[in-house]
N, C-alpha and C positions, 0 to 999 in steps of 0.2 A: 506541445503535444498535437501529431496531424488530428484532425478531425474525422470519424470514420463516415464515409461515403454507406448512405443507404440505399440499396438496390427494390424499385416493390418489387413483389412476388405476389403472382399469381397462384393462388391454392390448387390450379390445375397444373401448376407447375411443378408443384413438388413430387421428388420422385426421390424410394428410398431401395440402398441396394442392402440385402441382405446376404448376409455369408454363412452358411450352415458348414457345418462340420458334423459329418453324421459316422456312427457306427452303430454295430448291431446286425439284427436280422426283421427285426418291426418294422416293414413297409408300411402296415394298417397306419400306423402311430404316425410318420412320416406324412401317409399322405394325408390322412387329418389335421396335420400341422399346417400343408402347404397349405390344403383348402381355407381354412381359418387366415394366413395371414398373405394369399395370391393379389394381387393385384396385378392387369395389364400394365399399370405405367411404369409397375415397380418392376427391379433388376435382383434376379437370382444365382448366387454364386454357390456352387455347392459342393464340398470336397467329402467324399468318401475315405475314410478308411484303408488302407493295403488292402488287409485283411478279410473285406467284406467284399468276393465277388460276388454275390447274388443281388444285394442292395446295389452293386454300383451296375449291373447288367439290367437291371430293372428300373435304376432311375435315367439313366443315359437315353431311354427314352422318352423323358419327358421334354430333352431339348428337339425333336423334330414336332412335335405337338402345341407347344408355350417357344417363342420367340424370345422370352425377354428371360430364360432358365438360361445356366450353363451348369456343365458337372466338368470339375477339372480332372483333366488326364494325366495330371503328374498326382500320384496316389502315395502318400504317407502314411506310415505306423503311427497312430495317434495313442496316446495316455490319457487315461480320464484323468480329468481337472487338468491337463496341462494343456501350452497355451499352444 
């Protein structure tokens, strides 16, 4: 069995990308959410809804604001609980 190679890690190193999958119309809730878990180092991925143009016309501004946001522009029909 190879031996696995340990890398250190720097705690300033670590960086986590999150992938939201939002629907609805609760911006409030949203942005409460983002505030709670934003972080600069971390990467935001964020898909909207078809559905929801006012959530996706109001979040598409957060990428010229936050650097490390995107909101995807290929927009799908989402189903609660599914994947």
């Amino acid at each position: 069995m190879p031996s696995l190679v340990t890398i250190p890690v720097d705690e300033n190193d670590v960086r986590i990308v999150f992938l939201l999958t939002l629907n609805g119309r609760s911006l409030r809730q949203i942005n409460r959410l983002l505030k709670n878990i934003y972080d600069p180092k971390h990467f935001y991925y964020i898909h909207i809804d078809s559905r929801q143009d006012y959530l996706f016309r109001e979040l598409i501004k957060l990428e010229s604001k936050l650097a490390n946001v995107r909101v995807s522009r290929v927009r799908l029909s989402t189903i609660w609980g599914g994947a």
